[in-house]
C-alpha positions in Angstrom: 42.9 -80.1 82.4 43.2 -82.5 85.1 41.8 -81.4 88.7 42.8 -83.0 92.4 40.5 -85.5 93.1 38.7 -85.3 96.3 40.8 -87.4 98.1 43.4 -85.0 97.8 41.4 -82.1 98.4 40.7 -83.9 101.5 44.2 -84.4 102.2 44.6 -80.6 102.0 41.8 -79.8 104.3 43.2 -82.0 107.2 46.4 -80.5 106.6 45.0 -77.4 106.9 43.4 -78.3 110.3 46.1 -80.0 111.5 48.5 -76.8 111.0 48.4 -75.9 114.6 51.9 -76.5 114.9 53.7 -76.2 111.4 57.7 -77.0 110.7 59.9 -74.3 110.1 61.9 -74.4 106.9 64.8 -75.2 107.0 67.6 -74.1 104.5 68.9 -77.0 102.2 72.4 -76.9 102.8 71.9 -76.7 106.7 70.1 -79.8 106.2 72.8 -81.1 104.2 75.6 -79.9 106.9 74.3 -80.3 109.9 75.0 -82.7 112.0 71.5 -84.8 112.9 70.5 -84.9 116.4 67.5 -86.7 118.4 64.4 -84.8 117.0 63.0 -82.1 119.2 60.3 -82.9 121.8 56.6 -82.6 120.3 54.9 -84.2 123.4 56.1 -85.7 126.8 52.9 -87.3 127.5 52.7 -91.0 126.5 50.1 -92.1 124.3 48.3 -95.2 124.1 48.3 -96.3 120.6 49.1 -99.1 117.8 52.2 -99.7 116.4 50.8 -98.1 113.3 49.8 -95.5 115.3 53.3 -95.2 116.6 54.7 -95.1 112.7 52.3 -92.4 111.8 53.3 -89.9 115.1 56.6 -91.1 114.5 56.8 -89.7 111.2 55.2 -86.5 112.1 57.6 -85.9 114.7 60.2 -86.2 112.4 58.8 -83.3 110.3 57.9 -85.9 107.0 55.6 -83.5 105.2 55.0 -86.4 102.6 55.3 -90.2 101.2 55.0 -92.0 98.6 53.4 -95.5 98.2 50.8 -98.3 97.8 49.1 -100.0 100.4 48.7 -104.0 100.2 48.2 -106.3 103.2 50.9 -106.4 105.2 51.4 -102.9 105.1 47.5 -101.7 105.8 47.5 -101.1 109.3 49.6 -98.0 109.1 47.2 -96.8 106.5 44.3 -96.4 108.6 46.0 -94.1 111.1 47.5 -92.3 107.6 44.5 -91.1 106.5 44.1 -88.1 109.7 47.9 -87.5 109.9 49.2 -83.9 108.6 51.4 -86.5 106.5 50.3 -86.4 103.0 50.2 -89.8 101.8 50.5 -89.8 96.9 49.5 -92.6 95.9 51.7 -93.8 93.0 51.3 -96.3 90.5 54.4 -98.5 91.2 56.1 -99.3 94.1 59.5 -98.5 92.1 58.0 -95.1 91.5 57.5 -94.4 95.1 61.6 -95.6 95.7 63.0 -92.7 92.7 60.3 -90.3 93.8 61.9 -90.3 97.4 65.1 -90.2 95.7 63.7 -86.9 93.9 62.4 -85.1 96.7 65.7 -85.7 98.5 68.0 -84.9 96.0 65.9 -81.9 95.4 65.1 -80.7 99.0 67.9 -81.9 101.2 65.2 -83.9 103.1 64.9 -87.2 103.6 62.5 -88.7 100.8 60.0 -91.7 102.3 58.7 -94.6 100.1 56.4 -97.0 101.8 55.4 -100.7 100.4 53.6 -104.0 101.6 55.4 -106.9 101.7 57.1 -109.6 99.3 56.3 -108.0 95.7 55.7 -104.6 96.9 58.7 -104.7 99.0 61.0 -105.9 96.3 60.1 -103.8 93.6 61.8 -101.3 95.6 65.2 -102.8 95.3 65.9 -101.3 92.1 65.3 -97.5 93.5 67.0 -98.6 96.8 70.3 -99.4 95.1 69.8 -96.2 93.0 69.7 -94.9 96.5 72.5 -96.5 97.6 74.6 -95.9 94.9 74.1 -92.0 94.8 74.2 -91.5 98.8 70.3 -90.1 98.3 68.8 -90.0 102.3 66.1 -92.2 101.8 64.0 -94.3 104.2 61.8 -97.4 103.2 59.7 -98.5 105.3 57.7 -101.8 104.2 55.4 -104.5 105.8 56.2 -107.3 106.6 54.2 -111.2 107.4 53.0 -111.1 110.9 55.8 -112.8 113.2 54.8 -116.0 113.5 55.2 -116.5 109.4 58.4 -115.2 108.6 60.6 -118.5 107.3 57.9 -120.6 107.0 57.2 -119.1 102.9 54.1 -117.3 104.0 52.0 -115.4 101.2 53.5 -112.4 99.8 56.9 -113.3 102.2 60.1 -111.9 101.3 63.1 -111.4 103.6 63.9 -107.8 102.4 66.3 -107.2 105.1 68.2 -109.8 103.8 68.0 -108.9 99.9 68.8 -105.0 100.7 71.7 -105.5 103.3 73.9 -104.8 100.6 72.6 -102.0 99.3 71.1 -100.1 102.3 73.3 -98.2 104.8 71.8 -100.3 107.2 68.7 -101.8 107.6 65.9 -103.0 110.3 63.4 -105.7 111.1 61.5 -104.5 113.9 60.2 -106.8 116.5 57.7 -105.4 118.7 55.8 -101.9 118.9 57.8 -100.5 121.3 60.8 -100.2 119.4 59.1 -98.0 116.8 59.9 -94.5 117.8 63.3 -95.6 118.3 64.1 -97.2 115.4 62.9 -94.8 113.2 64.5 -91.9 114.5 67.6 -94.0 113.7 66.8 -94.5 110.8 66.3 -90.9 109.5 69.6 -90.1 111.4 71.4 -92.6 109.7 70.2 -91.9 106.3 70.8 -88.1 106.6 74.0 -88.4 108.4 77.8 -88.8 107.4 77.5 -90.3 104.4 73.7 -89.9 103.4 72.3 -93.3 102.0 69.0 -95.6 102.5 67.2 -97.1 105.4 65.1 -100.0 105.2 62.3 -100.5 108.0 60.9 -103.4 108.2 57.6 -103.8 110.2 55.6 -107.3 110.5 51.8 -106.9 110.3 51.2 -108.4 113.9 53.5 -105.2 115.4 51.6 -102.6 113.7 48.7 -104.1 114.8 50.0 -104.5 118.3 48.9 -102.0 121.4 51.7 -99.9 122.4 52.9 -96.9 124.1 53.7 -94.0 121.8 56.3 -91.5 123.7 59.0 -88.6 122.2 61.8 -88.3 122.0 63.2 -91.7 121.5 66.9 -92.4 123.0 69.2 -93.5 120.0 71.0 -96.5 120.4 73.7 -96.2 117.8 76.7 -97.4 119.2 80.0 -96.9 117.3 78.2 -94.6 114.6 80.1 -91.1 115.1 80.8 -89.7 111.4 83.9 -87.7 111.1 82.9 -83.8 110.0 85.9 -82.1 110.6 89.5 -83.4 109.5 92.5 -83.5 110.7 94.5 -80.6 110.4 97.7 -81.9 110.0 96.2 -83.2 106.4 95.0 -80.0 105.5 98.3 -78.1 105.8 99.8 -80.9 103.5 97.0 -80.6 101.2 97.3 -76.6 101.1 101.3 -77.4 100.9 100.9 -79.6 97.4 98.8 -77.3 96.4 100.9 -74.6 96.8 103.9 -76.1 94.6 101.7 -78.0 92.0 101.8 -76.8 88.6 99.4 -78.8 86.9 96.3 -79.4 89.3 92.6 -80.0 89.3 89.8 -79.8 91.7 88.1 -83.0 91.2 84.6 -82.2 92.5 82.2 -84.8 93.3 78.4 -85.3 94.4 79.8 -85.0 98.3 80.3 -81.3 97.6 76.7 -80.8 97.0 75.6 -83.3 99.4 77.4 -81.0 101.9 76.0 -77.5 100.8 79.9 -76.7 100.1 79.2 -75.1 96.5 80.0 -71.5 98.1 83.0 -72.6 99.8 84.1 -74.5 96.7 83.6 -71.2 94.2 85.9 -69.5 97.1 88.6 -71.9 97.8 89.2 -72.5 93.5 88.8 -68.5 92.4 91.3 -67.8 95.5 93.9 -70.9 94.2 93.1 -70.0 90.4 92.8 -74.6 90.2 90.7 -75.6 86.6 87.9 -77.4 88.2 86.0 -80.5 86.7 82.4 -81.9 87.9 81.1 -85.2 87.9 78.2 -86.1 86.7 76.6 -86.0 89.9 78.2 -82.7 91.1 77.0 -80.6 88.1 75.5 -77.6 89.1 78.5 -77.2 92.2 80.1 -74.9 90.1 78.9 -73.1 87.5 79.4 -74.5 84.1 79.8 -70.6 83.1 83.0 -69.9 85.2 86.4 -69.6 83.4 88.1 -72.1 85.6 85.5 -74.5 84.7 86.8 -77.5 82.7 83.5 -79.4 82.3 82.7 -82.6 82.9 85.2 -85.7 83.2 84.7 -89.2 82.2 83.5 -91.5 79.5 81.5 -88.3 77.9 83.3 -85.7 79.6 84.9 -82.8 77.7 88.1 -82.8 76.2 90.2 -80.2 78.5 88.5 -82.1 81.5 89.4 -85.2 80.6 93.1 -84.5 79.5 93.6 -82.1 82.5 92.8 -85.0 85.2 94.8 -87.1 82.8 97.9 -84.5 82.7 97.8 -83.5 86.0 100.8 -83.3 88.6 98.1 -83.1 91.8 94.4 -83.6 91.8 92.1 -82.5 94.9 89.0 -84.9 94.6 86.5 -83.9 97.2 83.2 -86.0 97.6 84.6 -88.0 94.2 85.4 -92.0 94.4 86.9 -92.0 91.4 84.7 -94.2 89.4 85.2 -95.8 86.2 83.6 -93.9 83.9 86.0 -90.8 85.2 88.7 -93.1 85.7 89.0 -95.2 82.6 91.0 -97.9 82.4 92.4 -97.3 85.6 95.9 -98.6 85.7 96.3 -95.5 83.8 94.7 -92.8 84.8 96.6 -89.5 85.9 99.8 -91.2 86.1 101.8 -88.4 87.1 99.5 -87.3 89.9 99.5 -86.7 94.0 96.5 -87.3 94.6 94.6 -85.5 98.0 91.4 -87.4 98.5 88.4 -85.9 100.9 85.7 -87.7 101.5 83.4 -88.3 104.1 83.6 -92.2 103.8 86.7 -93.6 105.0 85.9 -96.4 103.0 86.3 -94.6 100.0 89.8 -93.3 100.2 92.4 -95.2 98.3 89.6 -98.0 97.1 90.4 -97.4 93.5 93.1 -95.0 93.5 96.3 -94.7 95.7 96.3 -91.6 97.9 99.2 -89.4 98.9 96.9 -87.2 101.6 93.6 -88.6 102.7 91.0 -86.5 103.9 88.4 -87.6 106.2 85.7 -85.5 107.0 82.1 -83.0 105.4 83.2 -81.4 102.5 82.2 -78.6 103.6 84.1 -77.9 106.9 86.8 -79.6 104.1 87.0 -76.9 101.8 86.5 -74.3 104.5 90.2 -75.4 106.3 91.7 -75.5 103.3 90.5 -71.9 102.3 92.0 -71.0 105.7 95.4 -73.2 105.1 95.9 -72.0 101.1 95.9 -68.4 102.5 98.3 -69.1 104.8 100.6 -70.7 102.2 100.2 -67.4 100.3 100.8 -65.0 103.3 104.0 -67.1 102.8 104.7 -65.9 99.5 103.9 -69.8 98.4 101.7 -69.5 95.4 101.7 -71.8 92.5 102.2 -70.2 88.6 100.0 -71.7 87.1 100.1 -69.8 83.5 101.8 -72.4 81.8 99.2 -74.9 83.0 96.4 -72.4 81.9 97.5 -71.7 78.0 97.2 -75.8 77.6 93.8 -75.6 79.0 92.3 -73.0 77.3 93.8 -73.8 73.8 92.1 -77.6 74.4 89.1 -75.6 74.8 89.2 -73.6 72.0 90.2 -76.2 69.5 87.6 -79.1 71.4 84.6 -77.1 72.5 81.4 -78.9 73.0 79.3 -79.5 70.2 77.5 -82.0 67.2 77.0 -82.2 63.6 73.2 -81.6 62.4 71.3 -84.9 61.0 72.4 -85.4 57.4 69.0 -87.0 56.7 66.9 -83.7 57.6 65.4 -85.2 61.0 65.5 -82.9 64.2 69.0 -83.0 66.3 68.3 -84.3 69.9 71.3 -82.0 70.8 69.6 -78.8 69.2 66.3 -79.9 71.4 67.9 -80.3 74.7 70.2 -76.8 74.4 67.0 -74.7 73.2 65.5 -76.4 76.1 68.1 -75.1 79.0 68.4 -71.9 77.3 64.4 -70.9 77.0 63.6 -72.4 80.7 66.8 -70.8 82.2 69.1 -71.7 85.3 66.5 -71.7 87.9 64.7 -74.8 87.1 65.5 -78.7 87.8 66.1 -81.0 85.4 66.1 -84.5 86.0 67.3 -86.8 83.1 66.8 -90.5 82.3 69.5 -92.9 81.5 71.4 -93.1 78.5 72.0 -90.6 75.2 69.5 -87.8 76.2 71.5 -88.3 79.7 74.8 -86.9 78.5 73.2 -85.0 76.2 71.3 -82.8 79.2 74.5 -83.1 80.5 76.4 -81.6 78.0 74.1 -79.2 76.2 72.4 -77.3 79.5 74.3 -74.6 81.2 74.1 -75.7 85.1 74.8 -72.6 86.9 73.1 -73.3 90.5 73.9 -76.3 92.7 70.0 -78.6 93.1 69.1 -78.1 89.5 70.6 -81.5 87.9 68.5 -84.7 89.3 69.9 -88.1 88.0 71.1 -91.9 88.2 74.8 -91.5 88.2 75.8 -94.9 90.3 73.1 -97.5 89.2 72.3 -95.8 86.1 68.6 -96.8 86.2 66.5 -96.4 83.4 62.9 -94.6 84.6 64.3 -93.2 87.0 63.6 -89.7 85.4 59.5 -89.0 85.3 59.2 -90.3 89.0 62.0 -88.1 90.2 60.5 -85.5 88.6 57.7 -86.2 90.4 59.0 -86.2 93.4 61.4 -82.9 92.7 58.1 -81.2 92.0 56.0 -82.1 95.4 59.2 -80.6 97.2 59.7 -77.8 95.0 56.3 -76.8 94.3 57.0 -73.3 93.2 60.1 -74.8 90.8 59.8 -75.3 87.5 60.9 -79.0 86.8 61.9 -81.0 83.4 61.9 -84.4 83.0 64.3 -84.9 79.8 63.3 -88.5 79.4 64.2 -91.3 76.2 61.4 -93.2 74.7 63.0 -96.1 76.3 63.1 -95.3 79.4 59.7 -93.2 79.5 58.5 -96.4 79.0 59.4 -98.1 82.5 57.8 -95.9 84.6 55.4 -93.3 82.9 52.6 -94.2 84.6 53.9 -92.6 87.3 52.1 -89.6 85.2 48.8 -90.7 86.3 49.7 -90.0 89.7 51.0 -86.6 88.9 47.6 -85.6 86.9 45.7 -87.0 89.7 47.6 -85.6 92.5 47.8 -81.9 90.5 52.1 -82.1 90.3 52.3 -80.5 87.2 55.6 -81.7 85.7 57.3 -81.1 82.3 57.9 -84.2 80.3 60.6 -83.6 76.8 60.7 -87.0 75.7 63.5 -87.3 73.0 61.9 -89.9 70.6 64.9 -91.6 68.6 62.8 -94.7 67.9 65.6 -96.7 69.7 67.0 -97.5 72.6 69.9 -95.3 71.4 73.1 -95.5 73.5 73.1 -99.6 73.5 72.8 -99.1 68.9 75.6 -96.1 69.4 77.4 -99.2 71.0 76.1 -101.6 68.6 77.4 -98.8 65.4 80.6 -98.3 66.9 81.5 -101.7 68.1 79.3 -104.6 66.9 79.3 -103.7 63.2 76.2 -102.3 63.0 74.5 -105.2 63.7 70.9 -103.7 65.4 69.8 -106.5 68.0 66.9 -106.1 69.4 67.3 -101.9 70.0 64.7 -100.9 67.7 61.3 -99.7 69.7 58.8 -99.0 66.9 57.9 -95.6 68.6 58.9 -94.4 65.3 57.8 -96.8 62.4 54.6 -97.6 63.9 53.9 -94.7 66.8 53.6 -97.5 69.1 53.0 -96.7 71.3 51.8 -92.5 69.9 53.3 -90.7 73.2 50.5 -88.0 72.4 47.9 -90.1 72.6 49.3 -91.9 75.8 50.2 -88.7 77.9 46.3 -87.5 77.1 45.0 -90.9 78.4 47.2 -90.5 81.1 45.9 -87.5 82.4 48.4 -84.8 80.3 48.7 -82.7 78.0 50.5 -84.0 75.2 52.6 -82.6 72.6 54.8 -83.1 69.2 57.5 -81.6 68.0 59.1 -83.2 64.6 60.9 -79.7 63.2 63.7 -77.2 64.5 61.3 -74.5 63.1 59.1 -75.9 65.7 61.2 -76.3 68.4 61.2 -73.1 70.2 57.1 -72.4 70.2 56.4 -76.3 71.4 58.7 -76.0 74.8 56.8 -71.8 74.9 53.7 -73.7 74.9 54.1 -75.9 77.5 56.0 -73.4 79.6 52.7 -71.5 79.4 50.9 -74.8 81.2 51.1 -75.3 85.0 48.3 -76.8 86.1 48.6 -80.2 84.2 51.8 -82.4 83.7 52.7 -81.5 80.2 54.2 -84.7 77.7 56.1 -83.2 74.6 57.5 -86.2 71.8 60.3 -84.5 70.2 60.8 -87.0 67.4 64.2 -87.0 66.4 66.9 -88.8 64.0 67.9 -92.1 65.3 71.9 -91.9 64.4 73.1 -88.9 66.3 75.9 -89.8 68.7 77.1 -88.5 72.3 80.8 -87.0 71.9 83.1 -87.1 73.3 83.7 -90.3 74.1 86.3 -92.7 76.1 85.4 -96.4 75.3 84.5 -99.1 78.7 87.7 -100.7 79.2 90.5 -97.8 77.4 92.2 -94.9 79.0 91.4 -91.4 78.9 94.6 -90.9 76.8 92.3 -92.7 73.5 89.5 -90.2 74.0 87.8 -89.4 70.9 86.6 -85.7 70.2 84.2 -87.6 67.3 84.1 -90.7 65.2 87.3 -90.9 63.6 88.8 -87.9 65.2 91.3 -88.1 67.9 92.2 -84.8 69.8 95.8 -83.9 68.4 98.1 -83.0 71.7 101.4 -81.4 71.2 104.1 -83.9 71.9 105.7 -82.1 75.1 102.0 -82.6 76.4 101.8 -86.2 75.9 
């Protein structure tokens, strides 16, 4: 077993002396829903201090319990004032593992998650999580050094002009350029990445300003002109909404990540139990509803299930709120739901009608959203308007009867990846968080765990980045301490980042690793199998013909505890075993058979209408449906 090293011990001590004045804890979906404000006075005395002085109290007036990142250079000066701040500082192992284990914290906590890097290298290898970021509206701030001043243009070593490579995928960025804007800038920055739309902030800081004497005061005054998200629509749209709602007789609730973004799961489960509308949940959004209710369809989209995708598809009106109709829910998208009103919410103006044509849009939170048109639907049914819906129903639920979820057991004896990742869900139970790579095990984890609570799925939806899964986990864990969480990782992408387990042995974040060993990077041969002949370019990884590398072997040099699994007899006791371990990150290789297959399936490029229910097997809809 691994023990914290004494710099963290350390850490923990000057916490502890520094506790005098400890942040209340907030509940997640108040942080999610309300609206940020300038952060509360610590101190009006004025401090004389440097500007890394003034990025340190900075962050510790904005309540940043911790960070994640790797000095270097440019960046050093804030370290030194780092080391005595009640800000715990892990130290990872990759700059891109700092960038997904913000990601994790925030997706996890409802906090903004802080990465911090030195300049040129360090700060690029952050643009991968960034976009992640970016992609999945995670509230994250980066803050990175920069060349002192006087060298930026002139190709200075370790230079790179990050503001300029992330301005498309940041909600907004900053190069600041003196000492005195620090406060300010970074309590912008933390309101604008928890705010409306939640997304990441870049800081950048030049060496020469953190080095700089300055005057450290709080509050800052924001200077955000024009930045005033909408939270509450307009009410003439809701009455519309409430009225097509009313009269459909084919709808869906088309439930994005913005729901849980918003803390509106409660107000969701109300406003569809009181309509009696089949509900569907993206990718991101699984977890809003539970996956247990009758009105849930499941998941839409290129792996969704059969009654979701065919009831978006069939529909007469669809309700999306927090969704943005994406491709891989969309399909080909000249025709998707072509007999559908569609009544779009979403907090982004800029996402209403950008794919799809809208007959209502919605601007506004989710949850002040769902909570007028709980108000309005009641109204239409103190008016005796409700919509029958039975008809609508019987279709459903005979789709789900004939299509449920489920997969064929490996003709060749090996262990089923599906039977490992439903034994999983069932044995650790609802209350933990799973966070999933990209690719097979992703849908599979998907598919195959029950998500009952909203917080409990963590993954790359938008970017679809492989490792993003064991630093998430990571970061997941150092927000939710007390919270079991399992990384459900391939052998591909465990590769990318998994020495972001060093950090977690190290740092004493005991997370749960089920890596699910195919020997392949399996979704692109799936791909390669279904529509390149079979011809296996470059997919195979040798983690099986030559247990190269032996994950065992690795997670115990890493710091771990590592485990195999290669039987179903065995599959039960290995994931007991390492529930029984909490104070060591735990690494089990479930070696399984390299041709299993996620299904459903709508290929890139068709329409939902050609979803297959497995090879060979198109669903079989009654012609009146069709």
């Amino acid at each position: 077993m691994t023990k914290p090293t004494p710099e963290t011990l350390a850490h923990t001590a000057r916490r502890a002396r520094a506790a005098a004045d400890p942040a209340a804890d907030v509940d997640q979906a108040a942080r999610r829903t309300a609206t940020p404000a300038v952060p509360a006075v610590r101190s009006a005395a004025s401090t004389q201090v440097s500007g890394a002085g003034s990025l340190v109290r900075s962050l510790e007036a904005l309540d940043v319990d911790v960070v994640f990142g790797i000095p270097g250079g440019a960046i050093l000066p804030a370290y030194d004032p780092l080391y005595d701040s009640t800000v715990r500082h892990i130290l990872v192992r990759h700059e891109q593992g700092a960038g997904h284990a913000a990601t994790g914290y925030a997706q996890a906590t409802g906090k903004v998650g802080v990465c911090i890097a030195t300049s040129g290298p360090g700060a690029t290898n952050l643009v991968t999580p960034i976009a992640d970021a970016y992609m999945d509206s995670v509230a994250m701030v980066a803050i990175t050094g920069q060349v002192a001043r006087p060298s930026i243009g002139t190709d200075a070593f370790q230079e790179a002009d990050i503001q300029g490579i992330t301005l498309p995928i940041t909600k907004h960025n900053f190069l600041v350029q003196n000492a005195e804007e620090i406060p300010r800038v970074l309590a912008e920055a933390f309101h604008l990445a928890s705010s409306g739309r939640p997304g990441p902030v870049l800081v950048d800081i030049p060496k020469d300003v953190l080095q700089a004497p300055t005057t450290f005061s709080w509050p800052p005054t924001l200077d955000l002109p024009g930045y005033r998200p909408t939270l509450h629509p307009h009410g003439k749209q809701i009455r519309e909404a409430a009225r097509l709602m009313a009269a459909a007789r084919r709808p869906v609730l088309y439930v994005g990540g913005g729901v849980l973004k918003a803390g509106a799961t409660d107000g969701l489960r109300r406003l569809a139990e009181l309509t009696g509308i089949p509900v569907v949940t993206t990718l991101m959004a699984l977890g809003a509803f539970p996956d247990s209710h009758q009105q849930h369809l499941g998941m839409p989209g290129m792996h969704g299930t059969v009654a979701a995708v065919y009831g978006l598809q069939k529909a007469d009106l669809i309700v999306a709120l927090g969704a943005r109709f994406d491709d891989r829910v969309t399909g080909k998208l000249d025709s998707f739901a072509p007999d559908a009103a569609v009544v779009h919410a979403d907090i982004d103006p800029a996402e209403i009608g950008k794919n799809r044509h809208v007959d209502v849009p919605i601007v506004g939170d989710a949850k002040h959203v769902i909570d007028e048109l709980i108000a309005a639907v009641t109204a239409e049914r103190s008016a005796g308007r409700t919509a029958d819906l039975g008809d609508w129903w019987t279709q459903l639920n005979d789709l789900r009867d004939r299509y449920p979820l489920g997969y064929d057991e490996p003709v060749d004896g090996t262990l089923s990846p599906q039977y490992v990742i439903k034994r999983l869900g069932e044995i650790v139970g609802p209350d933990a968080i799973f966070v999933a790579g990209v690719g097979q095990h992703q849908m599979w984890a998907s598919q195959f765990i029950s998500y009952e609570k909203p917080y409990t799925w963590l993954n790359s939806g938008g970017l679809g980045t492989m490792g993003y899964a064991v630093p998430a986990a990571m970061g997941a864990k150092v927000g939710k301490p007390d919270t079991v969480v399992w990384a459900v990782d391939g052998d591909g992408c465990f590769q990318m980042t998994n020495q972001e387990l060093a950090t977690c042995a190290l740092e004493g974040i005991p997370v749960k690793i089920a890596v699910i060993n195919n020997g392949n990077l399996g979704m692109v041969r799936q791909w390669q199998t279904l529509f390149y002949n079979e011809r296996y370019s470059n997919t195979e990884l040798g983690t099986h013909k030559h247990r190269i590398p032996d994950f065992v072997k690795l997670a115990e040099a890493l710091g771990c505890v590592g485990l195999r699994c290669e039987s179903a007899d065995d599959v039960d006791k290995t994931i007991a075993a390492a529930m029984e371990i909490n104070d060591a990150p735990v690494v089990i290789d479930f070696v399984v058979g390299k041709d299993a297959m996620v299904w459903p399936m709508v290929a890139a490029g068709t329409s939902n209408d050609e979803i297959m229910f497995a090879r060979g097997v198109r669903p079989v809809f009654d012609e009146d449906d069709i």
